[in-house]
MARBA-143511 format. One record per atom (N, C-alpha, C): residue in three letters; x, y, z. Coordinates in steps of 0.05 Angstrom, whole numbers, padded with zeros to 5 digits, always signed. Example, Ala and Ser with C-alpha at 12.3 -4.5 7.8 and 13.67 -1.06 7.14 Angstrom:
BEGIN
ALA+00264-00114+00156;ALA+00246-00090+00156;ALA+00264-00066+00156;SER+00257-00045+00142;SER+00273-00021+00143;SER+00258+00001+00157;
This chain:
BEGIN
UNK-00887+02289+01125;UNK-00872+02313+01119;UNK-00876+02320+01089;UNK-00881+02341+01082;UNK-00894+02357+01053;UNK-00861+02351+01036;UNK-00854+02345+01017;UNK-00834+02350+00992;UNK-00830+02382+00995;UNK-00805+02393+00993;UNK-00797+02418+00985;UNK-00797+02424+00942;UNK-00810+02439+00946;UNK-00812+02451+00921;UNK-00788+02459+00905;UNK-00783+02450+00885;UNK-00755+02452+00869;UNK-00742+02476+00881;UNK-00753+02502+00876;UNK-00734+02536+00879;UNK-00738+02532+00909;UNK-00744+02525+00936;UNK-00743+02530+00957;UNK-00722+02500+00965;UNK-00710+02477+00939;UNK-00694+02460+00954;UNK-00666+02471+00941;UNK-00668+02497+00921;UNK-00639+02507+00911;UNK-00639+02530+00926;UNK-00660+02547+00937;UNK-00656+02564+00956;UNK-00635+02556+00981;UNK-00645+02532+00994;UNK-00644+02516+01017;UNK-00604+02514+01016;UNK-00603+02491+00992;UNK-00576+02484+00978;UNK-00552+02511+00985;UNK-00563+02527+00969;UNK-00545+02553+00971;UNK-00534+02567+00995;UNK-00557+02568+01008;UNK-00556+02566+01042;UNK-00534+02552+01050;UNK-00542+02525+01051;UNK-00524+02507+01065;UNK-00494+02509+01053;UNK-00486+02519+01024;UNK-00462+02524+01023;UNK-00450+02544+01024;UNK-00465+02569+01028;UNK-00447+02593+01042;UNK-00448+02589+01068;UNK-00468+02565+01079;UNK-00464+02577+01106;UNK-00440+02540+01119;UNK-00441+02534+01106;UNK-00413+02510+01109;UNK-00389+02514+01116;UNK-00366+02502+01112;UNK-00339+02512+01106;UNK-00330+02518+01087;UNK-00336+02512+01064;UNK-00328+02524+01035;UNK-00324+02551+01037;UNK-00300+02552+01025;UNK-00300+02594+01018;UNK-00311+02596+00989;UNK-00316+02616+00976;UNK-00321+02617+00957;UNK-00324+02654+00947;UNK-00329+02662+00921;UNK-00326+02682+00913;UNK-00349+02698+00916;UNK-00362+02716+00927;UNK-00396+02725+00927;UNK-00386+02762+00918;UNK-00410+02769+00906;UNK-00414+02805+00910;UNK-00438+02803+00919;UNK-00447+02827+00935;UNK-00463+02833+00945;UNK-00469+02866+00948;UNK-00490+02865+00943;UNK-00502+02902+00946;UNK-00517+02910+00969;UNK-00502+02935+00984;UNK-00519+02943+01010;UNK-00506+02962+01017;UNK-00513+02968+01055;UNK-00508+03002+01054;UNK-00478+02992+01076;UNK-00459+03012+01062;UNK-00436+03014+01087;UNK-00437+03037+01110;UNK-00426+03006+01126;UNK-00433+03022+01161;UNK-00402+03011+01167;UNK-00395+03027+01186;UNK-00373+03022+01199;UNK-00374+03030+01238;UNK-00362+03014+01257;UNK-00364+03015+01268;UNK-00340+03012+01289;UNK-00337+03023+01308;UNK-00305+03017+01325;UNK-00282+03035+01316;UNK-00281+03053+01297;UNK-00266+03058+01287;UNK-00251+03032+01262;UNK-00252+03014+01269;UNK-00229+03004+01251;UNK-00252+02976+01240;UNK-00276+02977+01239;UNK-00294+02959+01230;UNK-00309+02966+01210;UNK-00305+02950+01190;UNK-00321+02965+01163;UNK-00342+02946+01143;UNK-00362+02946+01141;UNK-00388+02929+01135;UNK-00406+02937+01117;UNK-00412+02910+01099;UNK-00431+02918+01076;UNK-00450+02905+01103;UNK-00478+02919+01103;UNK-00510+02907+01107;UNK-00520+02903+01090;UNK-00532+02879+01085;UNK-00548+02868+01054;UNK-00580+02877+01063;UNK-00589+02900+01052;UNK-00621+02896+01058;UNK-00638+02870+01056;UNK-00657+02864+01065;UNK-00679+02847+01071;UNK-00685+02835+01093;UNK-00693+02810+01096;UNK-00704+02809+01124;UNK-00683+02791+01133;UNK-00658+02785+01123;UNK-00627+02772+01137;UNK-00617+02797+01161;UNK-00615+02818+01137;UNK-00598+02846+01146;UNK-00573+02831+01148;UNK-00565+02807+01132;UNK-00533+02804+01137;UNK-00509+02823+01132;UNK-00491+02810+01154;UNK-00475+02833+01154;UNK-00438+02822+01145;UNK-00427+02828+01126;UNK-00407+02821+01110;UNK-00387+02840+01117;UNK-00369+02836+01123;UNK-00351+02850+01144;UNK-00320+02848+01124;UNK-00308+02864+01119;UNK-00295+02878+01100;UNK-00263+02868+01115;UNK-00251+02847+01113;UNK-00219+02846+01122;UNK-00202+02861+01105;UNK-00203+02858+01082;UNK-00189+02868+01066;UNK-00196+02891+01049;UNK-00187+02903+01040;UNK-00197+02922+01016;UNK-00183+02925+00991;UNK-00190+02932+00967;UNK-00175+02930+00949;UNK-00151+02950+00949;UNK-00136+02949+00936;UNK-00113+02969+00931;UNK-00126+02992+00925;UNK-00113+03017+00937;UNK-00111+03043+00940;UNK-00142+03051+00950;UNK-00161+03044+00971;UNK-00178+03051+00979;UNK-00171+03051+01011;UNK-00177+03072+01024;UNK-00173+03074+01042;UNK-00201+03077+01074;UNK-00192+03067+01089;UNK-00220+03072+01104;UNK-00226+03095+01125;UNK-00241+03107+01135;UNK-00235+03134+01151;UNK-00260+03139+01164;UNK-00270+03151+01178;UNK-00287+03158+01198;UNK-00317+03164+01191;UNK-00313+03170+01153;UNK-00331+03178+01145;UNK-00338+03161+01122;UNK-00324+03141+01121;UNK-00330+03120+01099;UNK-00302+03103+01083;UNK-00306+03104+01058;UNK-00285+03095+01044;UNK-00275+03121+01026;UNK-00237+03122+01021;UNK-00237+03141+01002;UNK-00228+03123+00977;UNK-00244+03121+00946;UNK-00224+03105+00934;UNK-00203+03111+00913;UNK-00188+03103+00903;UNK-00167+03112+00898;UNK-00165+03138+00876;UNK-00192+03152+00865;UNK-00192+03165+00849;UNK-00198+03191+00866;UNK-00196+03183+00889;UNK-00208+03211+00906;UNK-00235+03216+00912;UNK-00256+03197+00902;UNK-00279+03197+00911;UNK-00288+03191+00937;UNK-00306+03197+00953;UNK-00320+03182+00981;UNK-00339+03165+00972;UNK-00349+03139+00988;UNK-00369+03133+00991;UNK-00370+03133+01017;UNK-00390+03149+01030;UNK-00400+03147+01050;UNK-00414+03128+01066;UNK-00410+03130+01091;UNK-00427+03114+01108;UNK-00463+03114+01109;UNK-00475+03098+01098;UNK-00500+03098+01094;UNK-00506+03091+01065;UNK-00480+03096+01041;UNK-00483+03097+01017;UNK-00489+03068+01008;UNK-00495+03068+00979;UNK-00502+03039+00978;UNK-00473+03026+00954;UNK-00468+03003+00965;UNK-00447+03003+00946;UNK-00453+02969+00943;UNK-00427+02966+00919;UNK-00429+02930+00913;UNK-00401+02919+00919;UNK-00396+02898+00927;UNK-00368+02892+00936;UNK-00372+02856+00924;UNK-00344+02859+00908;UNK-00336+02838+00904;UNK-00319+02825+00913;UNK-00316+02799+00921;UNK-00293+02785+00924;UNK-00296+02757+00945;UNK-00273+02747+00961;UNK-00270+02719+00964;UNK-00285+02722+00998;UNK-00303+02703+00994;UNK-00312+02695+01023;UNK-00293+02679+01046;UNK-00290+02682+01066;UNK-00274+02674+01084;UNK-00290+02663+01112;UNK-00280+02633+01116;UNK-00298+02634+01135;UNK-00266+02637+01159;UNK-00255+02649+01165;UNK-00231+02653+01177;UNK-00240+02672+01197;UNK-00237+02675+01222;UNK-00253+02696+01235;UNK-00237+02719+01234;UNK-00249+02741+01244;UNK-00240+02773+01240;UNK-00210+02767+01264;UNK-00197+02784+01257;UNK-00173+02791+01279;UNK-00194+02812+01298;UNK-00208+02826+01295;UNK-00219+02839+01326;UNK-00239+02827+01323;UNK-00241+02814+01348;UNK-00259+02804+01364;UNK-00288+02823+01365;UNK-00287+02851+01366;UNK-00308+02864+01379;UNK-00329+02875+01351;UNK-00313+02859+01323;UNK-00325+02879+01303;UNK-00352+02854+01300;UNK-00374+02865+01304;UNK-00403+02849+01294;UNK-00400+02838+01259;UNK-00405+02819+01260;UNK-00406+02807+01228;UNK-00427+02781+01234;UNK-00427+02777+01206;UNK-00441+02738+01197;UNK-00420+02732+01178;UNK-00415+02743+01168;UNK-00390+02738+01139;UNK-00371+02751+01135;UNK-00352+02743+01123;UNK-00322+02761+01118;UNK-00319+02758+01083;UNK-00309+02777+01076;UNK-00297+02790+01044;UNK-00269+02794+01047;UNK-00262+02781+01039;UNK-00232+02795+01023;UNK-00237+02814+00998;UNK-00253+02832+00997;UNK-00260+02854+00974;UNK-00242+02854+00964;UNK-00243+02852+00941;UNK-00227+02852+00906;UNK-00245+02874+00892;UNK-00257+02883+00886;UNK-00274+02901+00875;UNK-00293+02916+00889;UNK-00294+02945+00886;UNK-00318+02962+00898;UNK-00328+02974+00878;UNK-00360+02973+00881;UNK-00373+02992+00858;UNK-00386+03016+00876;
C-alpha cells in the first residue's frame, strides 16, 4: 500500500472530522435553494455538491418562497450565491423530507 502524501493525509483528517460526531463551527459559500416550502440550503459547488441545510437563521432574516429577506430589507434570492456562518450540528433536521448532508445553526449571512 503507497504512503499518503502529507496535504492528501490533512485533506483526509478534515474529512474524518466533519464527517464524525464532533460539532463544530464551519462557513461556507454557495448557491441558495430551497425546497418544500419550509427547507432552506446552502449547495457548496464542486464535485461534493454538498448540501448544508439551514435549521436556524440569524435574527431578523426571514425565509419565503423566493429566498431570504434580511433584516435590512434586502433579498437574496434563490440561485444567489451567499456565505453562511455558523455551528455545525450533527442533530438531524425536524422534517424528515428536507434533503441535506449537513446542518447550520447560521449565525451570520453574507
Amino acid at each position: 500500500m503507497k504512503r499518503l502524501r502529507p496535504a492528501a493525509s490533512v485533506a483526509l483528517a478534515a474529512t474524518l472530522l466533519f464527517s464524525g460526531c464532533a460539532s463544530g463551527i464551519a462557513t461556507v459559500t454557495g448557491t441558495l435553494e430551497v425546497g418544500n416550502g419550509h427547507c432552506i440550503w446552502v449547495r457548496v459547488p464542486g464535485a461534493s455538491g454538498d448540501l448544508y441545510s439551514l435549521r436556524h437563521l440569524p435574527s431578523g432574516y426571514e425565509m419565503d418562497e423566493q429566498g431570504l429577506m434580511a433584516p435590512d430589507g434586502s433579498r437574496i434570492r434563490i440561485g444567489d450565491s451567499l456565505t453562511v456562518s455558523g455551528d455545525l450540528s450533527w442533530e438531524p433536521l425536524e422534517q424528515r423530507d428536507c434533503e441535506t448532508v449537513h446542518v447550520i445553526d447560521a449565525t451570520a449571512i453574507e
